[in-house]
C-alpha positions in Angstrom: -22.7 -20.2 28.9 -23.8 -22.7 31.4 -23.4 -22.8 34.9 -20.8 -26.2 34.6 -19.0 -25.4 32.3 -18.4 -21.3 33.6 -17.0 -23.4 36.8 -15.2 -25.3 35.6 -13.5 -22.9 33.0 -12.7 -20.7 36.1 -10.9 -23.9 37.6 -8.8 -24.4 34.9 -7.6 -20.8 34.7 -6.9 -20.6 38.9 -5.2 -23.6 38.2 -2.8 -22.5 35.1 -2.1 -19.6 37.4 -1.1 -21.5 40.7 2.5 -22.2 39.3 2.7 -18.5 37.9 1.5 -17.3 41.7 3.9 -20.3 43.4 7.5 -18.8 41.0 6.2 -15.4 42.2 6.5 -16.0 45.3 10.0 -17.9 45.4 13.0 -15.8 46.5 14.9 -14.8 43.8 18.3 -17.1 43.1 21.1 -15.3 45.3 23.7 -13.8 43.1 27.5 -14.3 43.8 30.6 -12.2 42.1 33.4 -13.6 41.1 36.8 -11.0 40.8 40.3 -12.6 39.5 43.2 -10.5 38.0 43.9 -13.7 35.7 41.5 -15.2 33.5 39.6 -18.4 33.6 42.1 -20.8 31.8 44.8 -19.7 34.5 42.8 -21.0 37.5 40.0 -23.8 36.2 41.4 -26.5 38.4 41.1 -24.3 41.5 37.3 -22.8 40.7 36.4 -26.2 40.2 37.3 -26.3 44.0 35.9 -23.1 44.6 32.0 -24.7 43.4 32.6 -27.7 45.6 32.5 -25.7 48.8 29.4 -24.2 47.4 28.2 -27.4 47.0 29.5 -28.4 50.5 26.4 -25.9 52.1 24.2 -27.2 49.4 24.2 -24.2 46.2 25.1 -25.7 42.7 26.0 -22.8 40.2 22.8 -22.5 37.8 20.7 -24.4 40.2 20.2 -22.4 43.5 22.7 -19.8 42.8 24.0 -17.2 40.1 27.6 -16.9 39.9 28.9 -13.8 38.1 32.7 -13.7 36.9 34.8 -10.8 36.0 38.4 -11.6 34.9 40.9 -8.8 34.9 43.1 -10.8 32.5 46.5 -9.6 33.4 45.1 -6.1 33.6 45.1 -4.9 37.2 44.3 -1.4 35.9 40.7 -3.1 35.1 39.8 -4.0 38.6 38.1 -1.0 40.2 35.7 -1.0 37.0 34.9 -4.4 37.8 34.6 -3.9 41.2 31.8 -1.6 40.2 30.1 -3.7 38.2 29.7 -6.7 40.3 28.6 -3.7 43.1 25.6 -2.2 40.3 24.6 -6.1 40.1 23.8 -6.0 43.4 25.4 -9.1 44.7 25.2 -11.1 47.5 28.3 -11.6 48.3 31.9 -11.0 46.2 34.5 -13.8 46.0 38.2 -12.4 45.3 41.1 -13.9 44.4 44.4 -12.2 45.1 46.3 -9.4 47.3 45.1 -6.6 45.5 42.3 -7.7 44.7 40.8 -8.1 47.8 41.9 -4.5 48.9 40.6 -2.7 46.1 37.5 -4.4 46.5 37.5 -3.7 50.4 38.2 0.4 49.6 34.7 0.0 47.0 32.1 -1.2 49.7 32.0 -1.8 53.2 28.3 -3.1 53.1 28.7 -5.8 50.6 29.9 -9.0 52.3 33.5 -10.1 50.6 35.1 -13.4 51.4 39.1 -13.2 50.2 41.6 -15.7 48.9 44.8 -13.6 49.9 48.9 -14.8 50.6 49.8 -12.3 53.0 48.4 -11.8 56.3 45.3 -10.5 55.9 45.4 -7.6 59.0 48.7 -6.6 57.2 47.0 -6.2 54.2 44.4 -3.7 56.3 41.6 -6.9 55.4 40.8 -7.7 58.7 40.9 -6.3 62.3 42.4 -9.7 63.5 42.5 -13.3 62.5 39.8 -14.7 64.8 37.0 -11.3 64.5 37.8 -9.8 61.2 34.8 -7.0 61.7 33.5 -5.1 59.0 32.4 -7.0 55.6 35.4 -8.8 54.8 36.6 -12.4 56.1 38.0 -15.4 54.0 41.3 -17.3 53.4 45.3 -17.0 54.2 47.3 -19.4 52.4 50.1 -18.2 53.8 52.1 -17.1 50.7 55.0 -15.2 52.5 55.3 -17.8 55.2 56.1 -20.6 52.9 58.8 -18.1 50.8 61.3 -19.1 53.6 60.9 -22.9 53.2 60.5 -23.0 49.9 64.3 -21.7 49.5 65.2 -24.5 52.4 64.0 -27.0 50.2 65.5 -26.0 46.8 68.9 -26.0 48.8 68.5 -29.3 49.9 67.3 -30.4 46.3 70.7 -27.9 44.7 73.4 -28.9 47.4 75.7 -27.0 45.5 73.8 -24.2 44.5 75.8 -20.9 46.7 74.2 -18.0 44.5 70.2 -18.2 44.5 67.5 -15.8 42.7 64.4 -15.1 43.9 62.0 -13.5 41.1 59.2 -11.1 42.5 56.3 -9.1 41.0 57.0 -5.5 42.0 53.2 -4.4 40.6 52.5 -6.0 44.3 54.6 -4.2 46.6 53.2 -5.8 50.3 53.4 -9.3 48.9 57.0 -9.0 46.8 58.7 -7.3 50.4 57.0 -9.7 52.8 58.9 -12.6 49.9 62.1 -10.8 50.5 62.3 -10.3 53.7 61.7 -13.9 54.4 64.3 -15.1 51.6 66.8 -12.7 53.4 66.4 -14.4 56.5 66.7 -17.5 55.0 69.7 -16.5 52.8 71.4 -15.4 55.7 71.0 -18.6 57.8 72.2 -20.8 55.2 75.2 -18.4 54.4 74.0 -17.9 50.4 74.0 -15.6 47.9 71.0 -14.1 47.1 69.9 -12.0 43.6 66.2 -10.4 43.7 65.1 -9.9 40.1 62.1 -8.1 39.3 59.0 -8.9 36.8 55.4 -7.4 36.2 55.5 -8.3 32.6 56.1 -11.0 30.3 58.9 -8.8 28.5 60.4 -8.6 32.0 60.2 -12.0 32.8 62.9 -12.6 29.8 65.1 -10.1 30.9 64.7 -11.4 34.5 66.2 -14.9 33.0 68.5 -13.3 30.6 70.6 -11.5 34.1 70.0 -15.0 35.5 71.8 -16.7 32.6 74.3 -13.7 32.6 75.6 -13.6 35.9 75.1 -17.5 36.3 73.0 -17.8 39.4 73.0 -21.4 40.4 69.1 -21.9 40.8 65.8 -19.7 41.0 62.8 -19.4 43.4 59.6 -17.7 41.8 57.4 -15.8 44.4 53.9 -16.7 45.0 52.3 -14.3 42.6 48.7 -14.8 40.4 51.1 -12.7 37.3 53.3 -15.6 37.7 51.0 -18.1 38.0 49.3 -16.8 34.5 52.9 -17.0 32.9 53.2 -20.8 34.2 54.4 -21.9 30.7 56.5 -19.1 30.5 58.6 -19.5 33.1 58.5 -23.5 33.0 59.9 -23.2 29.3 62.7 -20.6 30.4 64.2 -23.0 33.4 63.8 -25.6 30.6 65.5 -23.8 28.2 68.3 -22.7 30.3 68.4 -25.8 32.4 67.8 -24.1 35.8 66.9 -25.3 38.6 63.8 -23.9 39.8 61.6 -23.9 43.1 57.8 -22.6 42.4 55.1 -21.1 44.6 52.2 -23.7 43.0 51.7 -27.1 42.2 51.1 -26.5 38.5 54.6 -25.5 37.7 55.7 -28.9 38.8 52.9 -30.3 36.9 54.3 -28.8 33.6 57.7 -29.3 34.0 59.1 -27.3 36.9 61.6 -28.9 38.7 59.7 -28.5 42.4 57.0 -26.8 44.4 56.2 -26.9 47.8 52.7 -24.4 48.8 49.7 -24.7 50.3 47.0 -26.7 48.4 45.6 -24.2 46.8 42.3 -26.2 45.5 41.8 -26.8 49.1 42.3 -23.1 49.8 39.3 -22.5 46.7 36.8 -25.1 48.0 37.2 -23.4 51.7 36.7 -20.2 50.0 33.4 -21.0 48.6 32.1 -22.7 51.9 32.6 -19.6 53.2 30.5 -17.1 50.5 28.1 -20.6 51.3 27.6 -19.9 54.6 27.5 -15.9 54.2 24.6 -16.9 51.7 23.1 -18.6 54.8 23.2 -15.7 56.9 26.1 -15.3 58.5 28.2 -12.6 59.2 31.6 -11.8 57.8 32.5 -9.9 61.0 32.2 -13.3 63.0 33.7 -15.7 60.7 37.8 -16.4 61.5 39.9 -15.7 58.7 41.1 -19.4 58.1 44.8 -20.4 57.4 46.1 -23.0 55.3 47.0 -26.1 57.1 47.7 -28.3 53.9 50.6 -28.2 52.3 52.1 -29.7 49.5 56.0 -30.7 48.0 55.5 -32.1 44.6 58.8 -32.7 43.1 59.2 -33.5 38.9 62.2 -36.3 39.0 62.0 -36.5 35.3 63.2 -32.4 34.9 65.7 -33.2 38.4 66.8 -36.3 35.8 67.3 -33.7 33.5 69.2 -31.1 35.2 71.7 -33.8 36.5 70.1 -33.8 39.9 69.8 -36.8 42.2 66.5 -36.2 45.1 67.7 -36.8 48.0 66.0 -39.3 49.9 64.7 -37.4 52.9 63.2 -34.9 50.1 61.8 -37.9 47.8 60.1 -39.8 51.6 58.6 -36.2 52.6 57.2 -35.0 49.2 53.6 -35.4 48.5 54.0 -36.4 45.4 56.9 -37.7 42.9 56.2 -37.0 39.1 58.0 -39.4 37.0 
């Protein structure tokens, strides 16, 4: 072979190697889990959220960063397994979604950095050491779940004036968030000089013979606890209040949305998209030990006047000039 052309064949092979040589030498694309009791149909509005905070420090999912998922679907049983997995994948960082969830995966690793979407207060829950220096691994989100149990029932008074006898439906599965409900519906029940009935449901099964005591001893409204069971048994619930025309306050937006009579909450897609900023910025480096656990501070009363229309109730109009929105 001639000189030339040897030289210039050894060129062109450095050079088809440079890009092989320049992807070797790229980090690899950080790797983020995902844990939810539900599955992905119960929350898409809210991980739509959950991608825009990623997107807020700059990672888009399949661009600069590897989102795994792992849905329980209703099967709490399933977590600790899934836990495991998203542990043997090595992840960055683990995203939760839930009371329960965020302690189990808290008892699996204390290395692995978790951010948390939880109701209850988070050093309650043994998440955190306090709000403003959580320590450990673990930081992320407080919606405030409990909190709002107490206002929520305000509200659906005002909406029911003549509602004396008042339900409250918990998930007994979760045993922190279903007392700190009841404890703050008590109060509440008390003050206002009501009735109150605490019926109990961890399956759909029980959820009709939650409704079927309602109907039976002829409660004069309902308020369904903040729960992600509950929230996967929107229709559910919606169709049984429909069905029995009762009045009912919710814990989320999207009961109102599908025909619930009212919600009042936290905005929960806000709540998601500060929950990825969060696994964004432990991405970036920082530590979960610094970051303050953050509490909701938007908070929403949707009201449905077409189902209050259809229960025979008139909003009143402080309730229709403070709600967030009005569905007609």
């Amino acid at each position: 072979m001639k000189r030339r052309g040897f030289i210039m064949l050894l060129g062109g092979a450095t050079a088809a190697a440079w890009p092989l040589a320049a992807r070797a030498q790229q980090p690899a694309m950080p790797v983020v889990g995902f844990l939810d009791a539900r599955s992905p149909e119960a929350v898409r509005e809210r991980l739509r959220g959950f991608r825009q905070g990623l997107r807020d420090n700059g990672y888009v999912e399949g661009d600069n960063v590897t989102i795994v998922y792992r849905w329980a679907e209703n099967k709490i049983e399933r977590l600790p397994e899934l836990v495991a997995e998203l542990l043997r994948r090595q992840v960055a960082v683990i995203a939760t979604a839930g009371d329960q969830v965020a302690q189990l995966a808290k008892a699996a690793t204390t290395t692995t950095p978790i951010v948390f979407i939880v109701s209850q207060d988070p050093v309650r829950l043994g998440l955190a050491a306090n709000l403003a220096r959580p320590g450990g691994n673990v930081t992320g989100i407080n919606f405030l779940g409990g909190e709002l149990s107490a206002k929520r029932f305000g509200l659906l008074r005002e909406l029911v004036p003549g509602a004396a006898r008042i339900a409250v439906l918990v998930n007994p599965a979760d045993a922190a968030a279903s007392e700190a409900a009841v404890t703050d519906v008590e109060a509440a029940a008390r003050a206002l000089g009501l009735q109150l009935r605490i019926l109990k449901a961890s399956t759909s099964a029980e959820i009709d013979g939650a409704f079927a005591t309602l109907v039976r001893e002829r409660y004069d409204a309902l308020s369904v606890s903040n729960d992600p069971f509950f929230s996967s048994r929107r229709a559910q619930l919606v169709n049984l209040t429909a069905r029995h025309a009762i009045p009912a306050a919710f814990a989320q937006r999207d009961f109102a949305e599908a025909g619930g009579l009212m919600s009042y909450a936290s905005d929960i897609v806000d709540v998601w998209r500060q929950s990825g900023v969060y696994v964004g910025r432990v991405l970036r480096g920082a530590n979960p030990a610094d970051l303050p656990v953050v509490q909701s501070a938007k908070f929403e009363l949707v009201i449905n006047a077409q189902t209050a229309r259809m229960l025979g109730l008139t909003v009143p109009p402080s309730l229709l000039a403070t709600a967030d929105e009005v569905i007609e």
